[in-house]
C-alpha positions as CSV (number, residue, x, y, z in Angstrom):
1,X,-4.2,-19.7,-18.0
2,X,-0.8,-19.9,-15.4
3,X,-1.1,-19.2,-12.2
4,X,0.1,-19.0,-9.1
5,X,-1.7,-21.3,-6.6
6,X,-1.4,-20.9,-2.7
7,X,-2.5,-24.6,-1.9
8,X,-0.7,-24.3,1.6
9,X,1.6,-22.3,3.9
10,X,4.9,-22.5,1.9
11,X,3.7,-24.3,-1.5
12,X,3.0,-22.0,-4.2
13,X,2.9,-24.1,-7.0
14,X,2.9,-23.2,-11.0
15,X,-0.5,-24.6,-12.7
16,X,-2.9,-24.0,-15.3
17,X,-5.9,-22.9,-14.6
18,X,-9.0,-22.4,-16.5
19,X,-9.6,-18.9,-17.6
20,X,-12.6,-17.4,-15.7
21,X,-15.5,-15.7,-17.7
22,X,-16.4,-12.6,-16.7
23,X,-20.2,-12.8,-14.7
24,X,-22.9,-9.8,-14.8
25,X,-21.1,-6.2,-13.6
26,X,-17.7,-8.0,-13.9
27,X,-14.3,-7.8,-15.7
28,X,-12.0,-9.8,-17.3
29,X,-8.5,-8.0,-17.0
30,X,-5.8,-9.5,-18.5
31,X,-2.8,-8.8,-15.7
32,X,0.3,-7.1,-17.4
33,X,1.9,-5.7,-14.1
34,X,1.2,-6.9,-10.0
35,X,3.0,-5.7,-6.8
36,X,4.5,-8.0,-4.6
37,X,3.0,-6.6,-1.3
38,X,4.3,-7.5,2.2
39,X,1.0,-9.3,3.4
40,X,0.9,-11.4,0.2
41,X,4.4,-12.3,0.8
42,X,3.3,-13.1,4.9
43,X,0.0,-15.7,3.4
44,X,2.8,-17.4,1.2
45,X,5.4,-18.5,4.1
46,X,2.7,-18.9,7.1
47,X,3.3,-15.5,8.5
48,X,-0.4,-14.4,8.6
49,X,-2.5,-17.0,9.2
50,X,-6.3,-15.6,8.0
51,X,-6.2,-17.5,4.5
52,X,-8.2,-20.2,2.6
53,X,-6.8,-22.4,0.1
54,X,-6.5,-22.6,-2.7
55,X,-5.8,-18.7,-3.1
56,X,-4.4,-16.7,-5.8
57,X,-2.6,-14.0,-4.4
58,X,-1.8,-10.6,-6.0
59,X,-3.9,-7.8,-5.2
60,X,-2.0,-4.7,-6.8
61,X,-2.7,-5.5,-10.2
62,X,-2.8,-3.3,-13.6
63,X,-3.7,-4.5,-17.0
64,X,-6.0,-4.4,-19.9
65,X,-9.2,-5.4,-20.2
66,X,-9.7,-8.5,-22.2
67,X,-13.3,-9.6,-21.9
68,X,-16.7,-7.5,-20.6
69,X,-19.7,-9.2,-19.0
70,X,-23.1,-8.2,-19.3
71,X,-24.1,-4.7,-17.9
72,X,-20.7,-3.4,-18.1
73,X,-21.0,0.1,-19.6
74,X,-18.3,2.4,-18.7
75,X,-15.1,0.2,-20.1
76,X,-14.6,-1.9,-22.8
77,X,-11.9,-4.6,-23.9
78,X,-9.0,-3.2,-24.8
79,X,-8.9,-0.3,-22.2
80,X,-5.0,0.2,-20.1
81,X,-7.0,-0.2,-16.5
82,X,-5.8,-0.1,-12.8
83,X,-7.7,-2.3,-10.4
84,X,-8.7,-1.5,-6.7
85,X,-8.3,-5.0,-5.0
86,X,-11.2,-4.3,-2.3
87,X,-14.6,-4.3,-3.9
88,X,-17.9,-2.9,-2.1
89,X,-22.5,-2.9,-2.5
90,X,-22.2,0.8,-3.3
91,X,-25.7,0.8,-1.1
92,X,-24.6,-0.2,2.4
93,X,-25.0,2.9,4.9
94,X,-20.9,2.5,4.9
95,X,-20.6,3.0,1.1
96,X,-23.0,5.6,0.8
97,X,-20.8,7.6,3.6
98,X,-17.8,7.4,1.7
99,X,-16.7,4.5,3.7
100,X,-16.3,1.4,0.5
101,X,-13.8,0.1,2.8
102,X,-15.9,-0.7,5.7
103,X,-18.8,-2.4,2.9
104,X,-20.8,-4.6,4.7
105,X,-20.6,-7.5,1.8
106,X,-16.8,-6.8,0.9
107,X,-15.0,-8.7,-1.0
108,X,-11.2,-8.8,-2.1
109,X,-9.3,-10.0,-4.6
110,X,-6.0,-11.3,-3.5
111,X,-5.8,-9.6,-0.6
112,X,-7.2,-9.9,3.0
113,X,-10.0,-8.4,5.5
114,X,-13.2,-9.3,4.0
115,X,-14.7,-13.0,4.4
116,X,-15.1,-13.1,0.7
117,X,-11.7,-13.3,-0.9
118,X,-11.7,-14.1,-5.0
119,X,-8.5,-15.6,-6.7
120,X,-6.2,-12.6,-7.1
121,X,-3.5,-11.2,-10.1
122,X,-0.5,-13.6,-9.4
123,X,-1.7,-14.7,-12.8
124,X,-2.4,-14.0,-16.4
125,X,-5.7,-12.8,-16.0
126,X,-8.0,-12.2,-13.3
127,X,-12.1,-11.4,-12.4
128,X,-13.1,-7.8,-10.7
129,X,-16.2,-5.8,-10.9
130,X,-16.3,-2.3,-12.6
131,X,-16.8,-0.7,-9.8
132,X,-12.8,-2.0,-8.7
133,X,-11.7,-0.5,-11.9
134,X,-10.0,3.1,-13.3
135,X,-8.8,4.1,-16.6
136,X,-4.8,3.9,-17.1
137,X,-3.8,7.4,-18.2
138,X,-1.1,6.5,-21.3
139,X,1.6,9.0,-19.0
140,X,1.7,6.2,-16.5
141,X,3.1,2.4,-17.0
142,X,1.7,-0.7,-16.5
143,X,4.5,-1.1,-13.2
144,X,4.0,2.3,-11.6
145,X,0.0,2.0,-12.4
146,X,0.0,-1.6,-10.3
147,X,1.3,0.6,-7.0
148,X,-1.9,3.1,-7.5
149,X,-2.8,0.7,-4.2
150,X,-0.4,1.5,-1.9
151,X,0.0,5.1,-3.0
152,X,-3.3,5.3,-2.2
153,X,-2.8,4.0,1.5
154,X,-0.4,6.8,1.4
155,X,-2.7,9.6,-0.1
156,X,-5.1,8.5,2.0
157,X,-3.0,8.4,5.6
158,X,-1.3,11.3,5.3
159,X,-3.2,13.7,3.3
160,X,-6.7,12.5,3.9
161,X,-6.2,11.6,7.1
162,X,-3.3,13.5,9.0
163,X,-4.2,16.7,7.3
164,X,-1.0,17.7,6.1
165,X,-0.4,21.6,5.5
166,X,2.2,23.2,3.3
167,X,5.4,23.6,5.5
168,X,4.9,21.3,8.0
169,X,8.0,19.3,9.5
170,X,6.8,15.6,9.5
171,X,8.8,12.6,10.6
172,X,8.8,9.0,8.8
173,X,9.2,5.9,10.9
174,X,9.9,2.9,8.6
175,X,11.5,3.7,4.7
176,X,10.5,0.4,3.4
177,X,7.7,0.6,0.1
178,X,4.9,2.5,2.1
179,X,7.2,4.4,3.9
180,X,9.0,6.0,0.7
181,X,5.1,6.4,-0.7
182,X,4.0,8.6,2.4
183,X,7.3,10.3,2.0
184,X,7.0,11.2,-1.6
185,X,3.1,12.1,-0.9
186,X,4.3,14.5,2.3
187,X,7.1,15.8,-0.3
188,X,4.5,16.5,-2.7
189,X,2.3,18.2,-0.4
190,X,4.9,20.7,0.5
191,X,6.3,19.3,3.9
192,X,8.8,21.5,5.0
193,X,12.0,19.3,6.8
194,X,11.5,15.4,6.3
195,X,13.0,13.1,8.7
196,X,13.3,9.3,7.7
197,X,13.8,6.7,11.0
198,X,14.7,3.4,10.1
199,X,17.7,1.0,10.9
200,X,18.9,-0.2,7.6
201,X,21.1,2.0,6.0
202,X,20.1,0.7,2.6
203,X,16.3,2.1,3.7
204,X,17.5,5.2,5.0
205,X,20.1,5.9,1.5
206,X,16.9,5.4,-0.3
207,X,14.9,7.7,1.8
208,X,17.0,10.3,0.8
209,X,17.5,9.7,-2.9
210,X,13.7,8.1,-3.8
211,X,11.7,9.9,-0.8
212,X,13.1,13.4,-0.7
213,X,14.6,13.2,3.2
214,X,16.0,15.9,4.1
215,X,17.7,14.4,7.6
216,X,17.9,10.4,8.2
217,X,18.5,8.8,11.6
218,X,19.4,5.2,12.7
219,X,16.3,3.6,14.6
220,X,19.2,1.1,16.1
221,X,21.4,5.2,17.4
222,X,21.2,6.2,20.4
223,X,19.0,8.9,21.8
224,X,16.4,9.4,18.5
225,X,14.3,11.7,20.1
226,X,17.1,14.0,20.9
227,X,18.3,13.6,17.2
228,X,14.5,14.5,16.1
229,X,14.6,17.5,18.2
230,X,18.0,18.9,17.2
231,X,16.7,19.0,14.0
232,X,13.5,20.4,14.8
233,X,14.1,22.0,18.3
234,X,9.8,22.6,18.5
235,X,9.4,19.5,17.5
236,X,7.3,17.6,15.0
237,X,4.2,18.6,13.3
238,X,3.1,15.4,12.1
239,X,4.9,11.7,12.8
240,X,3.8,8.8,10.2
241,X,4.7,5.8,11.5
242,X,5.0,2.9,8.6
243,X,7.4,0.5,10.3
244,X,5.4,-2.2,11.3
245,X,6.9,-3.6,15.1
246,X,5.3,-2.2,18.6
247,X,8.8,-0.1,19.0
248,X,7.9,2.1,15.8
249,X,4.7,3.4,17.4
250,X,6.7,3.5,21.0
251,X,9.0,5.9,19.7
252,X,5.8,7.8,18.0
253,X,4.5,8.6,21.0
254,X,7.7,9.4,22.4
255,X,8.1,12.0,19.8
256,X,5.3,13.9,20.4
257,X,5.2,17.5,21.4
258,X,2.0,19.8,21.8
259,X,-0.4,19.5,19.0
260,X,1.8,17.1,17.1
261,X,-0.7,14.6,14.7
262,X,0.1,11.1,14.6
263,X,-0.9,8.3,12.1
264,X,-0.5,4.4,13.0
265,X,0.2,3.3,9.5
266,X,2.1,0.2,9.8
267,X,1.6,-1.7,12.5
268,X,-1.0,-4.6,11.6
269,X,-0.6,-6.9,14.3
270,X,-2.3,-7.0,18.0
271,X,0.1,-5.7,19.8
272,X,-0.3,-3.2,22.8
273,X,1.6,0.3,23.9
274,X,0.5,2.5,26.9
275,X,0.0,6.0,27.1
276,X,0.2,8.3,29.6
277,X,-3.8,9.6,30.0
278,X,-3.1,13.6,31.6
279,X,0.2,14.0,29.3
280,X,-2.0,12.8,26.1
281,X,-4.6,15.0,27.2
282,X,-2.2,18.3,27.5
283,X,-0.5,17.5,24.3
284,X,-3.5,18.0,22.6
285,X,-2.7,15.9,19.6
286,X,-4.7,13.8,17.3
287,X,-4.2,10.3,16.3
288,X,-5.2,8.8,12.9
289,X,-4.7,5.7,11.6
290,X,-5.3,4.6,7.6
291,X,-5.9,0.8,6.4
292,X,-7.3,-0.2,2.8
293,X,-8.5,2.5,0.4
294,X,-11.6,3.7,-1.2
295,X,-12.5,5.1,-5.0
296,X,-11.6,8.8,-3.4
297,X,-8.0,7.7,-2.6
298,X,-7.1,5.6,-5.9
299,X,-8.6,8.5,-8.0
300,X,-6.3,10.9,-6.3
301,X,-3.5,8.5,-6.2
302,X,-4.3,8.3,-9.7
303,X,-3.9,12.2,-10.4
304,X,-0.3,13.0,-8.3
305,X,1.1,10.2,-11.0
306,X,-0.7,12.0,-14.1
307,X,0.5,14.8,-12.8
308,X,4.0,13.9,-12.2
309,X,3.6,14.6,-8.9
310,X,4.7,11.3,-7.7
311,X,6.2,8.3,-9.7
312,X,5.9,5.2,-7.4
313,X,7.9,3.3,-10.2
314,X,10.7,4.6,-8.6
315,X,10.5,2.5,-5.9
316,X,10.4,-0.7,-7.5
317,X,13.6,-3.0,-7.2
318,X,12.7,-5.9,-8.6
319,X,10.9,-7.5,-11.5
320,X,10.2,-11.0,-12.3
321,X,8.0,-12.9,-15.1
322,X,5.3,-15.0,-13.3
323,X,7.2,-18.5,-14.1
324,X,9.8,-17.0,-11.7
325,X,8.2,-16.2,-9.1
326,X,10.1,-18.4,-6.6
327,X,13.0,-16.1,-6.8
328,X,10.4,-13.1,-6.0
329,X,9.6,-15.1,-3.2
330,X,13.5,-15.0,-2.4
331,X,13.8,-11.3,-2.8
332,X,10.7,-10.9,-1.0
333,X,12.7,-12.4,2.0
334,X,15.7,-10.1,1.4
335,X,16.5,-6.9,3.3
336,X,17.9,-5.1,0.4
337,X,15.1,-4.7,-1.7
338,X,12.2,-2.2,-2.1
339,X,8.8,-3.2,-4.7
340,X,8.9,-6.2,-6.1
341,X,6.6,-6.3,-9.6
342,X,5.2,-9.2,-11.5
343,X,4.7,-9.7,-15.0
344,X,2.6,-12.2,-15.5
345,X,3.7,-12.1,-19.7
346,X,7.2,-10.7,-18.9
């Protein structure tokens, strides 16, 4: 089969492969669509540095099962599937608490966290267990179905999380892919006024007309909290941060009134911020953060696109066939741009 192999930091390189056979409790899915996430798109140009090679990357994939291996009873080949990229015992104390993301023997396919990390879907067909995999319903394409993932991370942050309520104001730092996905997820859970932070003006147009803002404000303008707070004068219920850099969850903080909740979402990297202890304790908010997702969150993911609740597919930008994946690289690189998708057969 093609693939995409990491073999180092900046060399992706084209190959064939041979197709993998699919092992007791596993899966052979033939990969029709893959997201281009941010951290696969860090491993590739040396960004993040917590890789093995060779690697395939590609861990948002959707597809169709081509092969079964032994003891596999609940899908067969043939079945439209949607893949979890983080697989988990099931019999750890963390799985049996609902935790699958916190597995003790974790692995991944693609991605990152976990020692164990398995060759990924930046190719035409790839290995999971069944317990990494959901039935496609036939409302929901192949492209939209690989982004179950990330909505996910947003169904999980902000409504398992955060606690959203119907009517709340919430604020959105960061309009990039996750940040449009907790925006249409707040939208869908009946936030009241929506405010999208970011500084590009391409994020912030699509904030509006993919995301459901109803007020945008320049992260680069002067004075942000004031503009927050002349919009909502008591101040905001509930402030997502999905930007990525320290100053995102600086301004978080900053935007804070009593009782607000507030959800480090997008900052990945070890970087530190300081709080004030007595102000923090008279505000008498909460703090959340979200990383990864479990079974709970894809299945509900799952259900707000069945629904029509939520179509991520609006947010992709980009598609390119697997041979062409350098100039995905490219885009990936590119401000103007929101999910990039892989075909693998395209």
């Amino acid at each position: 089969m093609l693939a995409a192999v990491l073999e180092n930091f900046n060399n992706l390189v084209l190959k064939e492969v041979p197709t993998p056979v699919p092992g007791p409790g596993e899966v052979l899915v033939k990969v029709i669509s893959c997201g281009f996430c941010a951290t696969d798109y860090k491993a590739i140009k040396g960004i993040r540095k917590n890789v093995e090679f060779p690697l395939i990357p590609g861990h948002e994939p959707s597809g169709i099962i081509a092969a079964v291996g032994p003891g596999v009873v609940h899908f067969k080949e043939g079945d439209e599937v949607i893949c979890q990229p983080s697989g988990y015992c099931g019999v750890c104390t963390n799985c049996r608490m609902g935790n699958t993301h916190y597995c003790d023997h974790a692995y991944t396919t693609g991605g990152d966290g976990p020692e164990d990390v398995r060759p990924g879907a930046f190719a035409e067909y790839m290995i999971t267990g069944e317990e990494c995999i959901f039935h496609k319903p036939a409302n929901i394409s192949f492209d939209a179905a690989a982004l179950t993932e990330p909505l996910s991370g947003a169904w999980k942050g902000v409504v398992q999380k955060s606690n959203i309520q119907v009517g709340e104001d919430v604020v959105v730092i960061g309009t990039g892919g996750i940040g449009l996905l907790c925006m249409m997820v707040a939208k869908a859970a009946g936030a009241g006024r929506l405010i999208a932070i970011d500084g590009s003006e391409y994020a912030r147009s699509n904030a509006v007309k993919v995301g459901g803002a109803t007020h945008v404000i320049d992260a680069f303008s002067d004075n942000v909290k004031e503009q927050v707070y002349d919009i909502l004068p008591k101040g905001p219920d509930l402030v997502i941060e999905a930007a990525g850099p320290i100053q995102a969850v600086k301004l978080m903080t900053d935007l804070r009134r009593r009782g607000t909740r507030w959800n480090v979402f997008g900052i990945t990297t070890h970087e530190k911020f300081e709080l004030d202890g007595g102000h923090t304790h008279f505000l008498e908010g909460r703090m959340d953060a979200s990383f990864g997702t479990t079974p709970l969150a894809m299945q509900n993911a799952i259900m707000l696109m069945e629904r029509g609740l939520v179509d991520p597919g609006k947010i992709i930008s980009h598609n390119f066939s697997l041979k062409d994946i350098d100039k995905a690289i490219e885009v990936m690189g590119q401000p103007e741009r929101n999910k990039v998708i892989i075909n693998p057969w395209g």
